[in-house]
Every structure is written in C-alpha cells, then in structure tokens.
Biopython code that builds the backbone (N, CA, C, O; Angstrom):
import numpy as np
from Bio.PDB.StructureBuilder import StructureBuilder

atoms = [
    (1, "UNK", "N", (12.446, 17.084, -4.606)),
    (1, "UNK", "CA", (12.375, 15.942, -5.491)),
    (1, "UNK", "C", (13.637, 15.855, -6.358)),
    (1, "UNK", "O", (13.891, 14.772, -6.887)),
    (2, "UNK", "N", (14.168, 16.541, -6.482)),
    (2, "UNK", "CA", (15.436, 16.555, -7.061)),
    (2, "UNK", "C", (16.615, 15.569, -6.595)),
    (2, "UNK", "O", (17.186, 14.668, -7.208)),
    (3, "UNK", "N", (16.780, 16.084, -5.236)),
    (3, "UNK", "CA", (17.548, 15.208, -4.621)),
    (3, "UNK", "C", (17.204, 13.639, -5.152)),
    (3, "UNK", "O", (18.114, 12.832, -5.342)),
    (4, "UNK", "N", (15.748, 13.296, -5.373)),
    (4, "UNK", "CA", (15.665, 11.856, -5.568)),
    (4, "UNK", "C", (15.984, 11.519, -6.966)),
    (4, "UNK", "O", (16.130, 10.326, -7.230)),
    (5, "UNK", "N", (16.123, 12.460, -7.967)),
    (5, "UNK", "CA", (16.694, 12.104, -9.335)),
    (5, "UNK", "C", (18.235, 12.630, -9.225)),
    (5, "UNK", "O", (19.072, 12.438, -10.107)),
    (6, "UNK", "N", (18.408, 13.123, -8.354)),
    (6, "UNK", "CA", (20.170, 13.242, -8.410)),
    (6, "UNK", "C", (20.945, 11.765, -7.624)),
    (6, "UNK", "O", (22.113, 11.375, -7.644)),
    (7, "UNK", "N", (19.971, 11.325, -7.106)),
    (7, "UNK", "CA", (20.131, 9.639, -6.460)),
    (7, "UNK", "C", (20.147, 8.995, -7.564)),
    (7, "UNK", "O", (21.190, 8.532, -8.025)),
    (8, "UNK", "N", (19.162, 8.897, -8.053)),
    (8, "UNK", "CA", (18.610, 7.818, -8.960)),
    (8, "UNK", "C", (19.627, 7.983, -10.135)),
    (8, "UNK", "O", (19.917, 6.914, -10.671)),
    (9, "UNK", "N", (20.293, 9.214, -10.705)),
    (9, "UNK", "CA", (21.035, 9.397, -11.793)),
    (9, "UNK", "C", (22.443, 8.815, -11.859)),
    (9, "UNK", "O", (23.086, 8.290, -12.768)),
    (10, "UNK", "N", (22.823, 9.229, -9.948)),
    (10, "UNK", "CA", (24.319, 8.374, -9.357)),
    (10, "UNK", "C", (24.188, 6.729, -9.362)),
    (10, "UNK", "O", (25.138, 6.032, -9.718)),
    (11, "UNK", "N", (22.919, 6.165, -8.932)),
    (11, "UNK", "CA", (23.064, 4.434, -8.978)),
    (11, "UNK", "C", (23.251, 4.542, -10.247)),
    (11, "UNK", "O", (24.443, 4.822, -10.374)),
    (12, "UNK", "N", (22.581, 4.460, -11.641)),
    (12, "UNK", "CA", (22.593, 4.483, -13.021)),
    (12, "UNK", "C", (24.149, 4.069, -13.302)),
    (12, "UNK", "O", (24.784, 3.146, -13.812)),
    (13, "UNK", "N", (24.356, 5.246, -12.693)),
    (13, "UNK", "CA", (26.194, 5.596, -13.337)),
    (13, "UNK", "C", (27.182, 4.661, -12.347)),
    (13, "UNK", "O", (28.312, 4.318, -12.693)),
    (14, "UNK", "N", (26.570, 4.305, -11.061)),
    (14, "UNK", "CA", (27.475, 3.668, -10.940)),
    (14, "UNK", "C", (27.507, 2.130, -11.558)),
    (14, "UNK", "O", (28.548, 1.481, -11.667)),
    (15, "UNK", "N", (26.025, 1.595, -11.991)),
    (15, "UNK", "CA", (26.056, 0.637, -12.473)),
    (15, "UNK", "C", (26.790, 0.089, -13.829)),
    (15, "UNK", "O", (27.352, -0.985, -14.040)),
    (16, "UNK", "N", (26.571, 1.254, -14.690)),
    (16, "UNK", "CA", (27.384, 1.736, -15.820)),
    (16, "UNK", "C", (29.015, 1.921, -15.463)),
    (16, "UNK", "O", (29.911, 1.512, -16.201)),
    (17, "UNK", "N", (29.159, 2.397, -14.593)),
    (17, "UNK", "CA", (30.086, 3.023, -14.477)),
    (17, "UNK", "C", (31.503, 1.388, -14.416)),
    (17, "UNK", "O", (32.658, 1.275, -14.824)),
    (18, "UNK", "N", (30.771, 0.680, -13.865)),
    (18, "UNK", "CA", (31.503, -0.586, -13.464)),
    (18, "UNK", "C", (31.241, -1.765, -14.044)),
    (18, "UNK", "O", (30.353, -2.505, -13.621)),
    (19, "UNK", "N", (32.136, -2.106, -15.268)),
    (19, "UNK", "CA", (31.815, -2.977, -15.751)),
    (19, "UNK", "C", (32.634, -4.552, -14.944)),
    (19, "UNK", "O", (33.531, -4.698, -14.114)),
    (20, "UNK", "N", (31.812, -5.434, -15.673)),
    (20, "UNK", "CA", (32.094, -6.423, -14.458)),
    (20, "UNK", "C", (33.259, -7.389, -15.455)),
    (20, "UNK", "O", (33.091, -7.664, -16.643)),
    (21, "UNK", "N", (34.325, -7.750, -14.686)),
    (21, "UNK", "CA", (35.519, -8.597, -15.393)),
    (21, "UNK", "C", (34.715, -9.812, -16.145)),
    (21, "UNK", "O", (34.824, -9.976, -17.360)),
    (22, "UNK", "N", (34.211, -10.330, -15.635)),
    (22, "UNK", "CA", (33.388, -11.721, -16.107)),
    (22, "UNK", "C", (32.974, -11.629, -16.992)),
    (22, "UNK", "O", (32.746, -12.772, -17.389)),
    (23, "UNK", "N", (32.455, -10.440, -18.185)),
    (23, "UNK", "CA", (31.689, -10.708, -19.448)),
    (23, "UNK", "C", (32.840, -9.923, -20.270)),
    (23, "UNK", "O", (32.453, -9.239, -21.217)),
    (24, "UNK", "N", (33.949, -9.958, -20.041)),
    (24, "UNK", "CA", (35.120, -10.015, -21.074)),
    (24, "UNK", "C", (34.595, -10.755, -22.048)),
    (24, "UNK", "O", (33.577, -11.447, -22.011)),
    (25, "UNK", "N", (35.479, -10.540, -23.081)),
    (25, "UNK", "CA", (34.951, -12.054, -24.451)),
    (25, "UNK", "C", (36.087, -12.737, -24.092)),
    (25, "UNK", "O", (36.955, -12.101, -23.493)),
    (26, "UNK", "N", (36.191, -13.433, -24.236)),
    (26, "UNK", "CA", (37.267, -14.894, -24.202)),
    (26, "UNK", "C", (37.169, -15.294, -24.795)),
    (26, "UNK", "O", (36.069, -15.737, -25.127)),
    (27, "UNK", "N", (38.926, -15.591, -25.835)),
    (27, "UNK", "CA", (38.558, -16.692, -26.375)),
    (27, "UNK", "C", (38.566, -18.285, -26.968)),
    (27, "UNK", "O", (39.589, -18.783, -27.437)),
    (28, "UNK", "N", (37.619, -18.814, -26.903)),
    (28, "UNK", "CA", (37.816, -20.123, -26.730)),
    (28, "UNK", "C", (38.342, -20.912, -28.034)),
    (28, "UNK", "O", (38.000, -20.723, -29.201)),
    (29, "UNK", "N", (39.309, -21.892, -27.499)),
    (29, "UNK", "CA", (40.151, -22.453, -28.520)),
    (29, "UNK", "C", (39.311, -23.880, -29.144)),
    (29, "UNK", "O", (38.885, -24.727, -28.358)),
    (30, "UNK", "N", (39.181, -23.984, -30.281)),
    (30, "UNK", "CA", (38.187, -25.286, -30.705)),
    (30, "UNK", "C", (39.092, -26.665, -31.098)),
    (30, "UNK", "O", (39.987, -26.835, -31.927)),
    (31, "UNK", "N", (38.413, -27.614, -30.071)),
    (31, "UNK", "CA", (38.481, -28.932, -30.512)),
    (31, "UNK", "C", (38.723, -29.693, -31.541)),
    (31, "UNK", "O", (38.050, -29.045, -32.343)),
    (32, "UNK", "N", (39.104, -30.468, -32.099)),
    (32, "UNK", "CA", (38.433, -31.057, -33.533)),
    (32, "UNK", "C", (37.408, -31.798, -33.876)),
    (32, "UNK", "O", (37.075, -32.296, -34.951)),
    (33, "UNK", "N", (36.815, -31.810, -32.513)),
    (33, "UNK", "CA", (35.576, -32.376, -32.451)),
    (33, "UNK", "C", (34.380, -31.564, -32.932)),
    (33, "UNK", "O", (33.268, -31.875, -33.357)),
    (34, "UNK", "N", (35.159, -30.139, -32.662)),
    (34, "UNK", "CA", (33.724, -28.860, -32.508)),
    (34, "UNK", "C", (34.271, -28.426, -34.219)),
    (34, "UNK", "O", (33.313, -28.211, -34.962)),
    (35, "UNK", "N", (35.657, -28.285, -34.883)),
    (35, "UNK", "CA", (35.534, -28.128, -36.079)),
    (35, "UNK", "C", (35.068, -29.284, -37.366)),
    (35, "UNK", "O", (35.017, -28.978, -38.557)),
    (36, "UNK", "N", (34.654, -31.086, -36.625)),
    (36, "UNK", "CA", (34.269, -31.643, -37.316)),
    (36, "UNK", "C", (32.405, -31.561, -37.187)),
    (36, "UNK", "O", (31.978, -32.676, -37.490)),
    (37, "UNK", "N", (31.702, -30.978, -36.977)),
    (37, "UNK", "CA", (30.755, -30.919, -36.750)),
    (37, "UNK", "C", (29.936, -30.123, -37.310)),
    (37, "UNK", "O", (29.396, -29.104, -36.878)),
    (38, "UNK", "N", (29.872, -30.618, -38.255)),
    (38, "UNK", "CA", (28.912, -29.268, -39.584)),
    (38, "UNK", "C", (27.448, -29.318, -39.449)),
    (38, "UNK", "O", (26.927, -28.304, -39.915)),
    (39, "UNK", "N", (26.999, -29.777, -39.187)),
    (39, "UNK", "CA", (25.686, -29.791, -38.539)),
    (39, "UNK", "C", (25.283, -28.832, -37.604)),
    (39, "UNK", "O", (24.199, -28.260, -37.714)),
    (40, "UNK", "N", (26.065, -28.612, -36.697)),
    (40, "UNK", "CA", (25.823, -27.275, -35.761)),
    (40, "UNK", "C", (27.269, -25.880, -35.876)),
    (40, "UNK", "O", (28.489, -25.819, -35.726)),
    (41, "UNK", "N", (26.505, -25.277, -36.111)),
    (41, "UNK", "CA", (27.270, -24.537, -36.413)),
    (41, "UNK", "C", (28.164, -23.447, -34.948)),
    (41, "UNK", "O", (29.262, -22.948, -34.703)),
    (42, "UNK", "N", (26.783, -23.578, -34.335)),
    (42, "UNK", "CA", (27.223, -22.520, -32.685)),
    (42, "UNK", "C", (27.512, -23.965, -31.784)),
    (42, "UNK", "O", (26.608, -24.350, -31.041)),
    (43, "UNK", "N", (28.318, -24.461, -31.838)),
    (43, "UNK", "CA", (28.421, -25.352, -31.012)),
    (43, "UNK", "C", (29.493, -25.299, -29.600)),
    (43, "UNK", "O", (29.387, -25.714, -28.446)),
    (44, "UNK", "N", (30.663, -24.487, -30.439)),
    (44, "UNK", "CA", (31.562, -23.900, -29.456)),
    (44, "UNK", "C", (30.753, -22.876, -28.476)),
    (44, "UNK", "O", (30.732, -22.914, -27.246)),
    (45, "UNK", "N", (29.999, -21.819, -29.463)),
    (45, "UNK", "CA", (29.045, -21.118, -28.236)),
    (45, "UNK", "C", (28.350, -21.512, -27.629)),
    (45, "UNK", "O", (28.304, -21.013, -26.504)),
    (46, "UNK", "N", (27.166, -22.873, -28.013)),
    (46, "UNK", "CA", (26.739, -23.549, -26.855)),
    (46, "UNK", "C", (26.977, -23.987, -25.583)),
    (46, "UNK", "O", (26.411, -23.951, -24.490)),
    (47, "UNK", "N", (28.395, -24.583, -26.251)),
    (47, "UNK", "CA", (29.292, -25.031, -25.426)),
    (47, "UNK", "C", (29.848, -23.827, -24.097)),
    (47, "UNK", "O", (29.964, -24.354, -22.991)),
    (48, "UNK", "N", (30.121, -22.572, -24.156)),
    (48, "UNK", "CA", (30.444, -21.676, -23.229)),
    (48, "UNK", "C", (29.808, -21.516, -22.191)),
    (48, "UNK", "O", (28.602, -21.572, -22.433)),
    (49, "UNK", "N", (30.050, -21.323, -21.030)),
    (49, "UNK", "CA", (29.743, -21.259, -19.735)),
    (49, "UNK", "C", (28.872, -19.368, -19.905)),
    (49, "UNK", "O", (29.577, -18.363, -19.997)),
    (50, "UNK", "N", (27.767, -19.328, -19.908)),
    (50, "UNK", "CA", (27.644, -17.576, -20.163)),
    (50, "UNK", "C", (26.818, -17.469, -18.617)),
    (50, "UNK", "O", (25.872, -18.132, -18.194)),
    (51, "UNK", "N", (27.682, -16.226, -17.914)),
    (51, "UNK", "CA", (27.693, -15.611, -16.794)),
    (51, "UNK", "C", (26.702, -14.206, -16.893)),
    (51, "UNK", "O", (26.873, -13.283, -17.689)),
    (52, "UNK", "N", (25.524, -14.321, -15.767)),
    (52, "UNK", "CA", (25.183, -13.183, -16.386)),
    (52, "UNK", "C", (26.191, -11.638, -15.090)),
    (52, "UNK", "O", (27.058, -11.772, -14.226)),
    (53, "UNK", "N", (25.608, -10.643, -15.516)),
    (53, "UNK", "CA", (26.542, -9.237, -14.303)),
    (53, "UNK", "C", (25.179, -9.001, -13.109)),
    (53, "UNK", "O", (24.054, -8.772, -13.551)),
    (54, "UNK", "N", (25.366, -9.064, -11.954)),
    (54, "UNK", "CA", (24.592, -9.464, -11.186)),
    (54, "UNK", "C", (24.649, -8.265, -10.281)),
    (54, "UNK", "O", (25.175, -8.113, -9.178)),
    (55, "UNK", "N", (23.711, -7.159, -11.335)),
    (55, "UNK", "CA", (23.706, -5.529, -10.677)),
    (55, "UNK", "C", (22.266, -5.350, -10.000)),
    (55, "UNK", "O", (21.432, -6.202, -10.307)),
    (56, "UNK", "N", (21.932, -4.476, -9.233)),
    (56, "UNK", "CA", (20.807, -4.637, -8.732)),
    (56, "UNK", "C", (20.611, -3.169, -8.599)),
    (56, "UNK", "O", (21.681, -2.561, -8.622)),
    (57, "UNK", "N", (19.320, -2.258, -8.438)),
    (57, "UNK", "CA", (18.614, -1.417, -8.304)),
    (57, "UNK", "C", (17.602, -1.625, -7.993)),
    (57, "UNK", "O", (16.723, -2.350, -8.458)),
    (58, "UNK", "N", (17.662, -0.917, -7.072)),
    (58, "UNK", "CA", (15.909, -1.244, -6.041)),
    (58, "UNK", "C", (15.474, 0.446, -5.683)),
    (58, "UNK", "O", (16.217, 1.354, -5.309)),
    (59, "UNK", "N", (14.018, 0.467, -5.948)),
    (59, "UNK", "CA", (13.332, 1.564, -6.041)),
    (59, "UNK", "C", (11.905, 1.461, -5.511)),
    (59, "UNK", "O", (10.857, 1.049, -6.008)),
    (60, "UNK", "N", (12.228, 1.975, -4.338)),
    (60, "UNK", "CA", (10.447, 1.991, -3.388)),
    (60, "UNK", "C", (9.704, 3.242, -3.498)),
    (60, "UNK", "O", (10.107, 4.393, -3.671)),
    (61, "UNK", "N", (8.562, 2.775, -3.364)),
    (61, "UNK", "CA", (8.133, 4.405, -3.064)),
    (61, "UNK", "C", (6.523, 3.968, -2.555)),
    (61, "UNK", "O", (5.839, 3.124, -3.133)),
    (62, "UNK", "N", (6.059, 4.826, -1.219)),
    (62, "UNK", "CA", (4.771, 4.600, -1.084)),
    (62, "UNK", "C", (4.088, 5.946, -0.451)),
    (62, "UNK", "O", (4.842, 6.725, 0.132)),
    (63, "UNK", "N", (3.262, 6.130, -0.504)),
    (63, "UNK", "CA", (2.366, 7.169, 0.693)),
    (63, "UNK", "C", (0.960, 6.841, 0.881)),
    (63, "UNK", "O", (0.424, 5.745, 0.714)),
    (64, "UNK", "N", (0.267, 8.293, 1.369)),
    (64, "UNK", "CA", (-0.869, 8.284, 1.010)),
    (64, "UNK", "C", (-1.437, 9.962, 0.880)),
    (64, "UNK", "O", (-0.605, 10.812, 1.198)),
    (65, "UNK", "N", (-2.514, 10.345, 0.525)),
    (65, "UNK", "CA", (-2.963, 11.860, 0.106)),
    (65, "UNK", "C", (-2.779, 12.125, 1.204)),
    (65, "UNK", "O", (-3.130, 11.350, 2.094)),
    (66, "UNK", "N", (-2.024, 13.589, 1.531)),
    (66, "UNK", "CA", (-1.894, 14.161, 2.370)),
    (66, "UNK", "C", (-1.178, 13.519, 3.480)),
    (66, "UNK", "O", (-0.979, 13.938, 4.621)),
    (67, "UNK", "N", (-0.922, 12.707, 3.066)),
    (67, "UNK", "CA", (0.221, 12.153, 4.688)),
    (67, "UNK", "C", (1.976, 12.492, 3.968)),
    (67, "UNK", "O", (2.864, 12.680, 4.799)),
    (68, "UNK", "N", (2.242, 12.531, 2.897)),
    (68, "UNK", "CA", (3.602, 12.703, 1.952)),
    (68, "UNK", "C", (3.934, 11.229, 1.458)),
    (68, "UNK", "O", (3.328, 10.158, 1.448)),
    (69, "UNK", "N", (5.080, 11.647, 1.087)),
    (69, "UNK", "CA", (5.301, 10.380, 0.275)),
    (69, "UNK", "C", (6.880, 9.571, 0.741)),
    (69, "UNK", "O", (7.877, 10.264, 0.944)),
    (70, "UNK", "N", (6.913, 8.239, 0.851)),
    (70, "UNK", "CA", (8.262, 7.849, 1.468)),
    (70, "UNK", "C", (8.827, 7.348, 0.046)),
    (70, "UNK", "O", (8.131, 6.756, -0.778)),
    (71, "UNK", "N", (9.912, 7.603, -0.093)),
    (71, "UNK", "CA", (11.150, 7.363, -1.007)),
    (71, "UNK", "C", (12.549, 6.681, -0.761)),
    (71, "UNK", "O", (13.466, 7.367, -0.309)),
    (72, "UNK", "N", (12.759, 5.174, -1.084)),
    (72, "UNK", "CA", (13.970, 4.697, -1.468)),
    (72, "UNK", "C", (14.311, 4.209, -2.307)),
    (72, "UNK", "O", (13.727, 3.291, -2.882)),
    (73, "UNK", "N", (15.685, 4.851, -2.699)),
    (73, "UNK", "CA", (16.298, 3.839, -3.737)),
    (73, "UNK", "C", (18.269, 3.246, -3.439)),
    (73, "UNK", "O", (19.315, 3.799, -3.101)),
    (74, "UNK", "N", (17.978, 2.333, -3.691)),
    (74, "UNK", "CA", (19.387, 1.185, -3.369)),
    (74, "UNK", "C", (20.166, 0.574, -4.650)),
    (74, "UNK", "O", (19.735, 0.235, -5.752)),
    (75, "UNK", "N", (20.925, 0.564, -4.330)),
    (75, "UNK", "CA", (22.395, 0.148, -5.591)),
    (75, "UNK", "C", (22.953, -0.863, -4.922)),
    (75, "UNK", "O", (23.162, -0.905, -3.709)),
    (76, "UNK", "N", (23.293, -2.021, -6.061)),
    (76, "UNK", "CA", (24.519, -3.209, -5.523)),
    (76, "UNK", "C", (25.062, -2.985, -6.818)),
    (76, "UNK", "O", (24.329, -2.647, -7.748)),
    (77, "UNK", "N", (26.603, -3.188, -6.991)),
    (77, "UNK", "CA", (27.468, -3.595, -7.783)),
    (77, "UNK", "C", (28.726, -4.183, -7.522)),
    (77, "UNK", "O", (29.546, -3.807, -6.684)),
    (78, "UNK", "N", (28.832, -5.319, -8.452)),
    (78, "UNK", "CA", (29.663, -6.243, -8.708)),
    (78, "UNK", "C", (31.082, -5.423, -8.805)),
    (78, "UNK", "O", (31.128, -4.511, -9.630)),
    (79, "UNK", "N", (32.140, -5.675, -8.078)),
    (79, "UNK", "CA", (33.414, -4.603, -8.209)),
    (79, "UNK", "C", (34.774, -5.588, -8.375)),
    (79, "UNK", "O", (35.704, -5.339, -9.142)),
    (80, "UNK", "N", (34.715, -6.357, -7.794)),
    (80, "UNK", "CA", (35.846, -7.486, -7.821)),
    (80, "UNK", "C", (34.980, -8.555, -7.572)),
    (80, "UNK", "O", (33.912, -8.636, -6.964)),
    (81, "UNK", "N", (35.984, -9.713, -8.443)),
    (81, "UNK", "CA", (35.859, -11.284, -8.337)),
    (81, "UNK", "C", (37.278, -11.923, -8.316)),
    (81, "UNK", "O", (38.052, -11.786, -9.264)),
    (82, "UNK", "N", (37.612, -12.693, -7.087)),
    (82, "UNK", "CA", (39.075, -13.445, -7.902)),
    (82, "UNK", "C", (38.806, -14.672, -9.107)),
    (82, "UNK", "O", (37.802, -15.058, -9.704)),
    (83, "UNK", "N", (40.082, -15.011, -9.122)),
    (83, "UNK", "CA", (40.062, -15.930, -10.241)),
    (83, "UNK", "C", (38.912, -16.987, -10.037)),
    (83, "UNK", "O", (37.921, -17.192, -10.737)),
    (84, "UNK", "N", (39.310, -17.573, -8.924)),
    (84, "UNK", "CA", (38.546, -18.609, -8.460)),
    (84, "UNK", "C", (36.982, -18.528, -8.384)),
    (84, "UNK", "O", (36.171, -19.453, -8.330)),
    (85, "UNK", "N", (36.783, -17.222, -8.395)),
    (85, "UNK", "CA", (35.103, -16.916, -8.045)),
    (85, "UNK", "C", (35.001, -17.137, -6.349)),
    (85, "UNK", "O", (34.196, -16.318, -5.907)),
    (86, "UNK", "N", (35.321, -17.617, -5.746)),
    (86, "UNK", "CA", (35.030, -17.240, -4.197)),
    (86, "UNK", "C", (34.704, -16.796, -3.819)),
    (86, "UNK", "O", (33.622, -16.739, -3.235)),
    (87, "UNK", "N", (36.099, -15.783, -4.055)),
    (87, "UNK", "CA", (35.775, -14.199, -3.227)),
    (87, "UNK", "C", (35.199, -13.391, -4.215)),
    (87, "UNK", "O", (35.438, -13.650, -5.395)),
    (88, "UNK", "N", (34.361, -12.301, -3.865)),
    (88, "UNK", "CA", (33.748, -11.419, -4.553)),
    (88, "UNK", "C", (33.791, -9.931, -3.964)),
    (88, "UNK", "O", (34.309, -9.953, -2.848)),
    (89, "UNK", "N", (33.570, -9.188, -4.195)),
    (89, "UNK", "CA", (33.162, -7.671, -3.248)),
    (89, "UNK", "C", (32.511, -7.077, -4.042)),
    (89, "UNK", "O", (32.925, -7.024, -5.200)),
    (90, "UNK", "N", (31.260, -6.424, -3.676)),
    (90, "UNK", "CA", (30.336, -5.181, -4.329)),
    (90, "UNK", "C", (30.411, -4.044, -3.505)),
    (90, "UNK", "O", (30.845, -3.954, -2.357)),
    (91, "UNK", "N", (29.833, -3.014, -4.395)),
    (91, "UNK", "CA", (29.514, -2.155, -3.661)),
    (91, "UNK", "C", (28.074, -1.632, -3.767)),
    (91, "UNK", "O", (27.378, -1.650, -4.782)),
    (92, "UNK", "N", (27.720, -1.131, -2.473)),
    (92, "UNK", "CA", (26.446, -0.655, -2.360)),
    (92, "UNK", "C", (25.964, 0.550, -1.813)),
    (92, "UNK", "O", (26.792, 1.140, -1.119)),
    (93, "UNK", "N", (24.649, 1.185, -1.951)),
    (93, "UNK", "CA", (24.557, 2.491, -1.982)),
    (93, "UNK", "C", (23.368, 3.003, -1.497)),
    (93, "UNK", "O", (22.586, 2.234, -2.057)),
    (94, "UNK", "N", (22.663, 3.773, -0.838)),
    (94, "UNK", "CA", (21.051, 3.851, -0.790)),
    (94, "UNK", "C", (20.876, 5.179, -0.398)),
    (94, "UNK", "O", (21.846, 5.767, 0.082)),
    (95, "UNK", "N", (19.328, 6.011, -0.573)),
    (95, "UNK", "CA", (18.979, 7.038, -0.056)),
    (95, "UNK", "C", (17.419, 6.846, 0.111)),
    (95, "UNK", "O", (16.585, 6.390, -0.672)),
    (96, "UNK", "N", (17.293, 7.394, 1.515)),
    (96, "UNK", "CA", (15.775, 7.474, 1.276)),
    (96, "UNK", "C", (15.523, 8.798, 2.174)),
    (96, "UNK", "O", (16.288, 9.442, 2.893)),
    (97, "UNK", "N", (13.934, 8.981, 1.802)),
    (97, "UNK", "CA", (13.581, 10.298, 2.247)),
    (97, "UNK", "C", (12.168, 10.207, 2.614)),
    (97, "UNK", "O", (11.507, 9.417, 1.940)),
    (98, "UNK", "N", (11.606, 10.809, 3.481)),
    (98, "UNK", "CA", (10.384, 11.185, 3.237)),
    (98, "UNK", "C", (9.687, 12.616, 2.876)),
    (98, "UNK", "O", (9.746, 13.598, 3.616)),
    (99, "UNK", "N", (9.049, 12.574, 1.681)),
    (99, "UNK", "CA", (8.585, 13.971, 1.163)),
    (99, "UNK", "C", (7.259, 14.831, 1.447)),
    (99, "UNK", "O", (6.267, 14.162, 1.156)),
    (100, "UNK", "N", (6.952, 16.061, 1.908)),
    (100, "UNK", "CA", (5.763, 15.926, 1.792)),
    (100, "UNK", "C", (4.918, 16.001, 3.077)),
    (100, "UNK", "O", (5.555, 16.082, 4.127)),
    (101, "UNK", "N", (3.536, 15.986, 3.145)),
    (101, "UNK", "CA", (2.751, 15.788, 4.456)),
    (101, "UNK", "C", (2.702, 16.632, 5.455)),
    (101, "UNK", "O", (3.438, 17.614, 5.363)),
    (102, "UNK", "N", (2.198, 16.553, 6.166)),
    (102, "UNK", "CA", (2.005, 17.354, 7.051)),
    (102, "UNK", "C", (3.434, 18.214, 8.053)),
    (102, "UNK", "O", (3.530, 19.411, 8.327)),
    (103, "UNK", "N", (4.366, 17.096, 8.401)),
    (103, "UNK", "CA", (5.113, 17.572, 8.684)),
    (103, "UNK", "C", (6.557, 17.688, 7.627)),
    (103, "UNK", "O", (7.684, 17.459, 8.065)),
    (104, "UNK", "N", (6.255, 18.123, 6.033)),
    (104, "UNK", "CA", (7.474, 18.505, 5.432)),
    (104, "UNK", "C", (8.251, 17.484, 5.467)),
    (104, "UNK", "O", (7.976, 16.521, 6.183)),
    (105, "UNK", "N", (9.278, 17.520, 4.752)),
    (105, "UNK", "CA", (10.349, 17.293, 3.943)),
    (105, "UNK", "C", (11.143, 16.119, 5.076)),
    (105, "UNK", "O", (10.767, 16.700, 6.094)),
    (106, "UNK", "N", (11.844, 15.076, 5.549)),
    (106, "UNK", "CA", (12.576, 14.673, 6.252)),
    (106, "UNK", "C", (13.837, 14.579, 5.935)),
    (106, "UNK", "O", (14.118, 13.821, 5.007)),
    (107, "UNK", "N", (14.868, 15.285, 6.587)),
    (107, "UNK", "CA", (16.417, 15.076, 6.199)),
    (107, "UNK", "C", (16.209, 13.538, 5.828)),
    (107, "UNK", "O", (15.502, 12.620, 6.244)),
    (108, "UNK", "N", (17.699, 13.810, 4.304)),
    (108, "UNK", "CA", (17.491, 12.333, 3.301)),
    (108, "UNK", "C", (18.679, 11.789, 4.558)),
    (108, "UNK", "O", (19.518, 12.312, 5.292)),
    (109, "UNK", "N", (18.215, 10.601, 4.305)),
    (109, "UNK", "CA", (19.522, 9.616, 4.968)),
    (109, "UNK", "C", (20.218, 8.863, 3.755)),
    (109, "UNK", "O", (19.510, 8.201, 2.996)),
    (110, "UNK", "N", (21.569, 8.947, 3.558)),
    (110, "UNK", "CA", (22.367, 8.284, 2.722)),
    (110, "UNK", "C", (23.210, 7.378, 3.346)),
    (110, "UNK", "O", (23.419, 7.131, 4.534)),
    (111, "UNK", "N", (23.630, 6.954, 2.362)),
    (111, "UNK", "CA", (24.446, 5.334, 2.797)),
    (111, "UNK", "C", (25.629, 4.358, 1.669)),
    (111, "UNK", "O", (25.222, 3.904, 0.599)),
    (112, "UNK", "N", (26.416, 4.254, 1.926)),
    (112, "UNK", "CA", (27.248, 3.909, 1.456)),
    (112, "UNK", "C", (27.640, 2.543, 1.789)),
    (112, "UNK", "O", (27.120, 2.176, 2.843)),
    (113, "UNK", "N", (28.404, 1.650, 1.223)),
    (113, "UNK", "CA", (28.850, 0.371, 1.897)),
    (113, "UNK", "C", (29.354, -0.654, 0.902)),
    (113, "UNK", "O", (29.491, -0.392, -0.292)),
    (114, "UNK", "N", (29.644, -1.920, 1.483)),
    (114, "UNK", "CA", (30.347, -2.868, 0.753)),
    (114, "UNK", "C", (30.254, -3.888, 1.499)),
    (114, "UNK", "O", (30.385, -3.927, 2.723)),
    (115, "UNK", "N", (29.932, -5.080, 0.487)),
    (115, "UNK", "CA", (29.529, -6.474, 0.975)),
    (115, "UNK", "C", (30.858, -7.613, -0.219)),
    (115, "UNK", "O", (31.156, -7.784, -1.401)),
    (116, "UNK", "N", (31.287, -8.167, 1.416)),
    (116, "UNK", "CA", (32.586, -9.428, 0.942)),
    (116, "UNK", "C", (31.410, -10.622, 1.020)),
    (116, "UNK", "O", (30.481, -10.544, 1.824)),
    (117, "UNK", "N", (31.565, -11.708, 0.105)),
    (117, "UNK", "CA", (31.724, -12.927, -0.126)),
    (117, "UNK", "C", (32.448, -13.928, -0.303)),
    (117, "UNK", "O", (33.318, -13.854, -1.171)),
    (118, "UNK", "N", (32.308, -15.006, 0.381)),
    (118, "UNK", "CA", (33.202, -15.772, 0.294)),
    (118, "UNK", "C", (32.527, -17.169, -0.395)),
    (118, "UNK", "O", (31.560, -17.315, 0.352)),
    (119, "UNK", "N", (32.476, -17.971, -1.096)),
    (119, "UNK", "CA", (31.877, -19.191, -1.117)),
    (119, "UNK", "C", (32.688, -20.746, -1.117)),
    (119, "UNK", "O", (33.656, -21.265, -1.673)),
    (120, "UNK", "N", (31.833, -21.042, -0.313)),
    (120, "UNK", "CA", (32.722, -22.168, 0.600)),
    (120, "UNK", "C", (32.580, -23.416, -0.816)),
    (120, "UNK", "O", (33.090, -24.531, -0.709)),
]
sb = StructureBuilder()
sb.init_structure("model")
sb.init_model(0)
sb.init_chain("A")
sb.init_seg("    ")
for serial, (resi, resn, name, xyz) in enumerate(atoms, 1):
    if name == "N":
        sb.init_residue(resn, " ", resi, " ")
    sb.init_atom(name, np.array(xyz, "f"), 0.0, 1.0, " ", f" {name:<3s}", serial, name[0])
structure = sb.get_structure()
C-alpha cells in the first residue's frame, strides 16, 4: 500500500509542482471610462477575462471481501500554452495495481505520457 501513497504523493507534487503561465497577474491598464465610474468600484476586475488551471487527478478504487482490491490513480497537467492558446501540451501520469485476494499483490503498471492540442 505504500507504493499507492508514494503515487498519490508524486501526482500532488506534480500538480503543485507546475504552475500554469495563464494565472500570472496582469496588469490591466484602465480606461477613462472604468476611472469615471464610481458606482462600481471592481469594474476593471469584472471586466477581466479569469481563466481557470485545468489540472486533473483521478482516483479509482474498487473490490470486493476477499477477492483484493483494484487501485488507480491518474495525473493531467497543464505544462505549456502558446501565446495564441492553440497549442497546448500537458503532461500525464498513472499507476494502477491490484492488491490483495486470493492471488496477491499484482506487479503495479506505471505510465507516463503527454497529450498535444491544437485548436482549430
């Protein structure tokens, strides 16, 4: 079981680990439209386009008594974006195992990888 919290501890960190260019602060230059406007005060912030970081962790797990227990867990992260937003690249990650049951422990299978986007 270890192995599955020494998984689970690496997605964490890599999610952490990679922060995503897009939630930089920027900052935005005001109008005189947005400094004549005393009535609202967040108006420039309204006004901002807010992006959320589009990380993912996925965590399965099922069995039953005495049969063992099956275990996965999966990582996506956001790693590059160009300017344009188009192109993108993440990276991704997974392990699963089965624990347990009658026939013991199953070598974990790991996995590594990376997914390009393009948007047309």
């Amino acid at each position: 079981m270890s192995a599955a919290l020494f998984v689970l501890l690496c997605a964490l960190s890599m999610v952490v680990a990679y922060p995503n260019p897009r939630m930089e602060n920027q900052q935005q230059e005001l109008s005189p439209l947005d400094i004549t406007m005393p009535y609202k005060e967040n108006y420039a912030l309204e006004q901002a386009e807010v992006q959320r970081v589009k990380r993912q962790l996925n965590i399965q797990g099922g069995g039953s008594p005495g049969k063992g227990l099956d275990l996965s867990v999966g990582a996506r992260v956001p790693v590059w974006q160009s300017d344009s937003g188009r192109h993108s690249f993440d990276a991704t990650g997974q392990y699963a195992q089965h624990l347990g049951g009658p026939y013991g422990n199953s070598p974990p299978n790991w996995g590594l990888g990376g997914v390009y986007t393009f948007r047309f």
